[in-house]
Kinemage of the C-alpha trace (Angstrom):
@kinemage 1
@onewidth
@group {chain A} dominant
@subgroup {mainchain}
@vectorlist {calphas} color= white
{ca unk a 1} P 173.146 -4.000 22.148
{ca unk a 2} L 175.242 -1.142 21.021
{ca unk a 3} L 173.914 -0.384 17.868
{ca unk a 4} L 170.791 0.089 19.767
{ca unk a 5} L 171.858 2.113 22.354
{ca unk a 6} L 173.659 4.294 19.783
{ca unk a 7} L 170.089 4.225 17.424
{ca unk a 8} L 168.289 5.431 20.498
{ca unk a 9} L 170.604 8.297 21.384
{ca unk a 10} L 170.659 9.188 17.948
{ca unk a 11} L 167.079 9.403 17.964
{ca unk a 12} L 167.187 11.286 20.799
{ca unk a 13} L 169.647 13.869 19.732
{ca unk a 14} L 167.685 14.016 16.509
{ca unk a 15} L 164.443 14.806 18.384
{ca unk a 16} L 166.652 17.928 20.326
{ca unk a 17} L 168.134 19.398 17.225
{ca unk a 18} L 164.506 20.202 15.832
{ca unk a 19} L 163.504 22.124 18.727
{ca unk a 20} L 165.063 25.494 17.720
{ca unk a 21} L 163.206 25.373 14.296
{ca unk a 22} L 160.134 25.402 15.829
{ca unk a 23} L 159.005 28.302 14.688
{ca unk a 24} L 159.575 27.732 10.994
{ca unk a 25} L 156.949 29.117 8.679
{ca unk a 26} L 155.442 26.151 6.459
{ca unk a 27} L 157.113 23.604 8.770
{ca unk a 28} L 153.832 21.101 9.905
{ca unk a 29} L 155.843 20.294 13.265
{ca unk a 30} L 154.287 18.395 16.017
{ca unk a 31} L 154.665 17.138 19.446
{ca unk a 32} L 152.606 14.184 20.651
{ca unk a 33} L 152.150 12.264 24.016
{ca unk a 34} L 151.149 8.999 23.546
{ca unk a 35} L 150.050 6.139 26.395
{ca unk a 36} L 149.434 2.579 25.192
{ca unk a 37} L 148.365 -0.708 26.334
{ca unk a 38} L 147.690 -4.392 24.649
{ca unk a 39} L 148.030 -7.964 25.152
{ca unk a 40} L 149.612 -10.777 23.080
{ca unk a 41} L 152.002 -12.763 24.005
{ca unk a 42} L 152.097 -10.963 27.432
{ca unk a 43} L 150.365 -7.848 28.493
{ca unk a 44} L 152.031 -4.464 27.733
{ca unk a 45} L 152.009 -1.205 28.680
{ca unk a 46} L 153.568 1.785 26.728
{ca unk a 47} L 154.380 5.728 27.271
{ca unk a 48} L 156.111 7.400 24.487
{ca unk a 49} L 156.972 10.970 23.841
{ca unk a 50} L 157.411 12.334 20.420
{ca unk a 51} L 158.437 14.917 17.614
{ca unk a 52} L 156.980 15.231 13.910
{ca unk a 53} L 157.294 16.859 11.212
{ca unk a 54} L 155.159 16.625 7.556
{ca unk a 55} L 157.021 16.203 4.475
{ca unk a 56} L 153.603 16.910 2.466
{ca unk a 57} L 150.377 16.965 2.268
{ca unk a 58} L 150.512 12.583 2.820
{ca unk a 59} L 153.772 11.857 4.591
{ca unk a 60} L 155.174 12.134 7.225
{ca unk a 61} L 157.716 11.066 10.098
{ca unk a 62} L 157.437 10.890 13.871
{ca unk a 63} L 160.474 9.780 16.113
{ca unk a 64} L 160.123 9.167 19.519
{ca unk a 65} L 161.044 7.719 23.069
{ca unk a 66} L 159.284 5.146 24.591
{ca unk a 67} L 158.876 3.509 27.820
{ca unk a 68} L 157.895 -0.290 27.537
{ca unk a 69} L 156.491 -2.394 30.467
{ca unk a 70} L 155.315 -5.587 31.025
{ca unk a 71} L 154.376 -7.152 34.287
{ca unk a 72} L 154.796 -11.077 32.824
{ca unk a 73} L 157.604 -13.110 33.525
{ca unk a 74} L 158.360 -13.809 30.083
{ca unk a 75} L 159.266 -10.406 28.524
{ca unk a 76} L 160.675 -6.840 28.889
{ca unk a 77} L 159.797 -5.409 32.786
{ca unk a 78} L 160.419 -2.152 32.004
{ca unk a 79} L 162.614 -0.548 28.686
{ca unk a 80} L 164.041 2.284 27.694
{ca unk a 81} L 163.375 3.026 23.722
{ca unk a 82} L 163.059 4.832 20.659
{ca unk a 83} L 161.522 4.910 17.244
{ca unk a 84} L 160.413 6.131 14.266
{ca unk a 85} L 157.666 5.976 12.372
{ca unk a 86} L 156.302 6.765 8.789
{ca unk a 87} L 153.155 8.162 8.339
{ca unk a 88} L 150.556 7.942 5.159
{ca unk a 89} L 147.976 10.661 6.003
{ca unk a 90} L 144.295 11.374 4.824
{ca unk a 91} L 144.069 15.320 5.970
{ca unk a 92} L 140.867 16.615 4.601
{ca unk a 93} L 138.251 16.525 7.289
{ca unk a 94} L 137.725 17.215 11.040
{ca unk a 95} L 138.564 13.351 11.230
{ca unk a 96} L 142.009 12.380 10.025
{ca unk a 97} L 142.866 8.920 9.366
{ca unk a 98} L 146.205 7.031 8.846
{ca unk a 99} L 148.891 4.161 8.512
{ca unk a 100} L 151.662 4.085 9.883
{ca unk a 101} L 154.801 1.353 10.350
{ca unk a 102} L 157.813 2.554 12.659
{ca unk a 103} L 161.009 0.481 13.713
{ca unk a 104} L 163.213 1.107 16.958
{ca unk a 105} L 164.971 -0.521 19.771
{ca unk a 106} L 165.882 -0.283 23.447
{ca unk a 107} L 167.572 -1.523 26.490
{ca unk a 108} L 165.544 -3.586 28.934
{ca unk a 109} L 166.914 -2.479 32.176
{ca unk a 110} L 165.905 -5.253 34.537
{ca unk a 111} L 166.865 -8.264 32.100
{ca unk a 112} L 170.109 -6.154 30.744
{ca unk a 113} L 169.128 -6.879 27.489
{ca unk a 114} L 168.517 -5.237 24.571
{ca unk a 115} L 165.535 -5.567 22.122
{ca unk a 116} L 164.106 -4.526 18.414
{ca unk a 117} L 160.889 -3.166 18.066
{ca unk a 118} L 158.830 -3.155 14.921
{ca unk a 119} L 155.273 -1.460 15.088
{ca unk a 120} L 152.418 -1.368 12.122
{ca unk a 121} L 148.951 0.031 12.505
{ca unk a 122} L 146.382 2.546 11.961
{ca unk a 123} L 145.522 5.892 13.768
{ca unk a 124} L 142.662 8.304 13.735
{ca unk a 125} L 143.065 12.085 14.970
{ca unk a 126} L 140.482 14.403 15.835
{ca unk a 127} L 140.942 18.149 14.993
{ca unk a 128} L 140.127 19.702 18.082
{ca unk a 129} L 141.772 22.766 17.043
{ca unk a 130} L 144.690 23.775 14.241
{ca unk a 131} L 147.222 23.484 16.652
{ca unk a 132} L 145.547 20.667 18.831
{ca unk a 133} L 144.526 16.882 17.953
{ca unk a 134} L 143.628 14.009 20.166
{ca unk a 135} L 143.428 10.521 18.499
{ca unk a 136} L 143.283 6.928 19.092
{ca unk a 137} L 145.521 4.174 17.655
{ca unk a 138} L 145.321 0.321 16.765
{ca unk a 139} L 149.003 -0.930 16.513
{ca unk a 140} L 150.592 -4.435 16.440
{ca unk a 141} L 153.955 -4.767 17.140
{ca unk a 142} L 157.019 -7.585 17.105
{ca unk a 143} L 159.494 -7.019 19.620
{ca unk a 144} L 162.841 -9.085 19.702
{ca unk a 145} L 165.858 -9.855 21.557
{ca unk a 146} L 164.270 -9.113 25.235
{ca unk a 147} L 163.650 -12.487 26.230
{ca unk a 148} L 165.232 -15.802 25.772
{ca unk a 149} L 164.160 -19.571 24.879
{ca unk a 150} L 166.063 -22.356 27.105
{ca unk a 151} L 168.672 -22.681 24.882
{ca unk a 152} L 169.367 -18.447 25.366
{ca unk a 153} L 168.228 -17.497 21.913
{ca unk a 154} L 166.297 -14.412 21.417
{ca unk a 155} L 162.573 -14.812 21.183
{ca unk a 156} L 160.346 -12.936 19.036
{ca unk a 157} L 156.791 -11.550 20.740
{ca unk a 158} L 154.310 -10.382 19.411
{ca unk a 159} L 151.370 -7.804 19.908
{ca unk a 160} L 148.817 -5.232 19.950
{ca unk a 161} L 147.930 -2.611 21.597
{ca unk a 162} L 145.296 0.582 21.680
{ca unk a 163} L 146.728 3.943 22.144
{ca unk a 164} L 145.332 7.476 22.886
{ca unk a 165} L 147.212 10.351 21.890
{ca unk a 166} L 147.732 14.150 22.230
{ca unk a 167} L 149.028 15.831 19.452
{ca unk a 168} L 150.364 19.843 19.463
{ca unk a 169} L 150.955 21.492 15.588
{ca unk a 170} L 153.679 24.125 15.949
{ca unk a 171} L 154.604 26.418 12.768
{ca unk a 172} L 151.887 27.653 10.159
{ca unk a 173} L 149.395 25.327 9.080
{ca unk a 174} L 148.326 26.611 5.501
């Protein structure tokens, strides 16, 4: 539990030491708003909040808070989270494609427990704008250590979800 507590203020303290470069020529930077929800082995609902930043034209990273909430029995009621993902981009048209695979953890607050989060998928974003993009996602994700079996050992769950998204591009572009 503490090494994900400490991951997620890391993460967190990460995400606030970017903000003053902002304005960084070159720098790709982005800050995205993203609401999920999905079913698997319960029904799942997700808010996460998010900074970027493109090492090239292909890759790139995105760490972020999360909010996860489930209204079964069986799983995490409502979490507190981070993560961070890896991006493999396609950036040549109005419609930009890519795959992405992101691990994190959390603290579930009403089952005091913590959990690890893995999440895989694929995104599309739609250049409304240089400095604006909306996009939808198709993610899966494993999530372990909220819940227990009757003999109290973790459980893993499983997932997927559909996401919409709001992306902002700070710095220069080209």
């Amino acid at each position: 539990m503490l090494k994900v507590i400490v991951i997620t203020i890391l993460q967190c303290v990460a995400l606030l030491a970017a903000v003053p470069s902002l304005c960084h020529s070159q720098a790709k930077q982005s800050f995205v708003v993203e609401t999920a929800g999905g079913y698997g082995d319960d029904a799942l609902a997700m808010l996460s909040l998010g900074y970027g930043k493109r090492w090239n034209d292909s890759f790139s990273y995105r760490i972020s808070t999360h909010w996860l909430h489930s209204d079964l029995q069986s799983t995490v009621k409502g979490a507190l989270g981070g993560d961070a993902r890896v991006l493999y981009t396609l950036d040549f048209l109005s419609i930009i494609p890519s795959v992405f695979i992101g691990i994190g953890g959390g603290y579930d607050f009403s089952g005091k427990a913590s959990y690890v989060i893995l999440q895989y998928g694929i995104q599309a974003d739609y250049m409304q704008s240089r400095r604006f993009h909306w996009g939808l996602s198709l993610g899966g994700l494993v999530v372990s250590g909220a819940s227990e079996d009757e003999q109290g050992d973790p459980v893993m769950k499983t997932g997927w979800y559909v996401g919409l998204r709001l992306k902002w591009i700070i710095g220069e572009e080209w």
